[in-house]
C-alpha positions in Angstrom: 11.0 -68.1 -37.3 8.8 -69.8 -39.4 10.2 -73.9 -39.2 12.2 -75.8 -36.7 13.2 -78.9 -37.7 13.3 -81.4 -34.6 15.4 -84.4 -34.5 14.4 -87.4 -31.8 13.7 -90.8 -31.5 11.9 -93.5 -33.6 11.2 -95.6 -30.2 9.7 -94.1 -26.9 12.9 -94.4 -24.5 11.8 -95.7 -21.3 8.9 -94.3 -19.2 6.4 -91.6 -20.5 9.1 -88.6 -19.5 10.3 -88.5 -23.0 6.6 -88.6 -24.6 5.8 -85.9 -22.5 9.0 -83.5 -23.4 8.6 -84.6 -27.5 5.1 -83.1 -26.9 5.3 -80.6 -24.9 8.3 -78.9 -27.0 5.9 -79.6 -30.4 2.7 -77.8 -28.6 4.8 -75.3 -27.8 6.4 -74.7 -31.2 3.1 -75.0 -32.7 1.3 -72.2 -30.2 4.1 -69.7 -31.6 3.2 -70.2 -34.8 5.7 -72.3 -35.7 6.1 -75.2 -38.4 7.9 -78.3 -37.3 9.9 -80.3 -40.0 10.6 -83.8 -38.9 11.9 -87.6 -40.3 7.8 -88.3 -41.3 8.1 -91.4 -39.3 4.1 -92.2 -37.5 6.7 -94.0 -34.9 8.4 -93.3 -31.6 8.6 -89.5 -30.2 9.0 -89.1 -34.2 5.1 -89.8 -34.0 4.2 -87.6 -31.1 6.3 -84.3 -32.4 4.1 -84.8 -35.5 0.7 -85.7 -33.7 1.3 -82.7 -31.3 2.0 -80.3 -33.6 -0.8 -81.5 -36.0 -3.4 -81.2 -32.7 -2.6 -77.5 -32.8 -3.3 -76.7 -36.5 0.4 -76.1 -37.0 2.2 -77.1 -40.1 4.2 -80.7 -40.3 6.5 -81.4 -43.1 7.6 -84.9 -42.5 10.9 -86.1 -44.7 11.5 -89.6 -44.9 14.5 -92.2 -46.9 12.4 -94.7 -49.0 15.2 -97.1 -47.1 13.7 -96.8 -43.6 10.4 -97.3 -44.7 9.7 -100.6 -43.0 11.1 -99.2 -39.8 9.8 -95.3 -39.4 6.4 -96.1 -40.6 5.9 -92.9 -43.0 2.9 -90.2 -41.3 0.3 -90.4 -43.3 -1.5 -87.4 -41.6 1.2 -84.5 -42.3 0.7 -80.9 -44.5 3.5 -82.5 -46.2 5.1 -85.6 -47.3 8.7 -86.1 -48.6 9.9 -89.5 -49.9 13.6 -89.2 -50.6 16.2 -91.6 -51.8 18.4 -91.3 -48.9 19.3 -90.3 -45.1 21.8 -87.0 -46.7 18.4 -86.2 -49.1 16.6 -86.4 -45.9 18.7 -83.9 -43.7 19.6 -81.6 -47.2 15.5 -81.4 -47.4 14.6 -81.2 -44.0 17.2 -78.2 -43.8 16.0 -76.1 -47.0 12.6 -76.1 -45.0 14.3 -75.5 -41.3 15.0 -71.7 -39.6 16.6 -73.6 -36.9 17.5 -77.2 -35.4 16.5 -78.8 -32.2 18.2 -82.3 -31.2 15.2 -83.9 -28.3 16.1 -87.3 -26.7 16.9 -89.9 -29.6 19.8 -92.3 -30.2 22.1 -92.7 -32.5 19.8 -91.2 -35.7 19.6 -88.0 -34.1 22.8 -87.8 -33.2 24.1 -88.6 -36.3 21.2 -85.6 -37.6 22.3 -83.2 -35.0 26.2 -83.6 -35.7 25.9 -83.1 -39.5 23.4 -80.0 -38.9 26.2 -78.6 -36.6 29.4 -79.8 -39.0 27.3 -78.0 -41.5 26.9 -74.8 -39.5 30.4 -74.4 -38.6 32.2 -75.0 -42.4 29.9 -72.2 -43.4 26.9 -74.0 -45.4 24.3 -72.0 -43.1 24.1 -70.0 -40.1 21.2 -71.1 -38.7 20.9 -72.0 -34.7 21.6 -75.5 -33.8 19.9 -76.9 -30.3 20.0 -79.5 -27.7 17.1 -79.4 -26.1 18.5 -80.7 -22.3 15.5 -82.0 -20.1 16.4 -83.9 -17.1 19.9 -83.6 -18.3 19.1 -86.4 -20.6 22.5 -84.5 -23.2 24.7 -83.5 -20.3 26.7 -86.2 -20.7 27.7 -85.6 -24.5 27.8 -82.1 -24.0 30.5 -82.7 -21.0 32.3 -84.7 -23.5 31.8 -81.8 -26.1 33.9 -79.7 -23.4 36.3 -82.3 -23.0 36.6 -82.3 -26.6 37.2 -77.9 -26.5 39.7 -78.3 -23.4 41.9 -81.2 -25.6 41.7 -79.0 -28.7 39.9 -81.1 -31.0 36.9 -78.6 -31.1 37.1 -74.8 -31.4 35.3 -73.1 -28.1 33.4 -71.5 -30.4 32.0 -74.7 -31.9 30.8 -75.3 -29.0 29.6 -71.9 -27.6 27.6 -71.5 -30.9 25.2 -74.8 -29.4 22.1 -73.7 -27.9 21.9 -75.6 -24.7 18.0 -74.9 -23.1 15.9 -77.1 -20.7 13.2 -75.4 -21.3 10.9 -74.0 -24.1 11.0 -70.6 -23.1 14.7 -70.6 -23.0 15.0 -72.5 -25.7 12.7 -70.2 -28.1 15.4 -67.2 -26.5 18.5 -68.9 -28.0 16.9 -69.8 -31.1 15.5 -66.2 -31.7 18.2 -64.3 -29.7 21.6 -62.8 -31.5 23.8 -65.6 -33.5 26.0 -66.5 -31.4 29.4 -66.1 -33.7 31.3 -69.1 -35.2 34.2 -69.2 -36.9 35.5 -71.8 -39.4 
């Protein structure tokens, strides 16, 4: 794997647990060698993934819409700088550089990232892992409604079963790296 592309917050959540995993995971990444490709804010846990990953010599291509520019103030510090037109241009760009997707604690931008990453996995436009990265259960709840979702038939089981679900980097890096878990349209 040479990129992940990591999806989280532009704000810091409450208390420094959040800090900690958006660094942690980004150290990590970066001691395996891998790239990170993120929204290129300087903001939030946005700021830390970069600043982490930057601190370990790794490679940080940032992506940001010319529209949220006031908001995610753009890095400044990355390998790589992407101004795009849009938030679609963002995620189309951020996912030509990406082996893989990881959702950390964010709101309703990452969600809305994470989804179309997935929606995109599932009709076929790539096959590469998608990931919610669950510390302190911070996704359980969405990911018990996911279920609830399989169980009423509104999502294939294999939607689902195709999520990586890791607490962990270790675990994490295994279902990212480990067989494709099979999907079908």
């Amino acid at each position: 794997m040479r990129r992940v592309a990591l999806f989280t917050g532009s704000s810091f959540g409450e208390g420094d647990r959040w800090r900690t995993t958006a660094e942690e995971l980004s150290r990590w990444f970066a001691r395996q060698g891998v790239g990170i490709v993120y929204g290129g804010a300087s903001v939030g846990l946005m700021g830390v993934v970069a600043d982490a990953a930057l601190d370990e010599g790794a490679e940080v291509i940032g992506v940001v819409p010319r529209s949220v520019f006031s908001s995610e103030v753009p890095h400044l510090g990355l390998t790589e700088l992407h101004e795009v037109e849009s938030m679609h241009e963002r995620k189309a760009l951020m996912a030509s550089y990406a082996d893989a997707f990881v959702a950390l604690p964010g709101g309703i931008g990452t969600l809305e990232e994470v989804f179309e990453v997935w929606t995109w996995q599932q009709i076929g436009l790539h096959d590469k892992p998608v990931a919610f990265y669950d510390v302190d259960g911070y996704w359980s709840p969405l990911l018990t409604a996911l279920d609830g979702m399989v169980e009423a038939g509104f999502v294939r089981a294999s939607a689902r079963d195709a999520l990586v679900v890791a607490d962990n980097p270790g675990d994490l890096w295994a279902g990212l790296t480990g067989p494709a878990k099979p999907s079908t349209p």
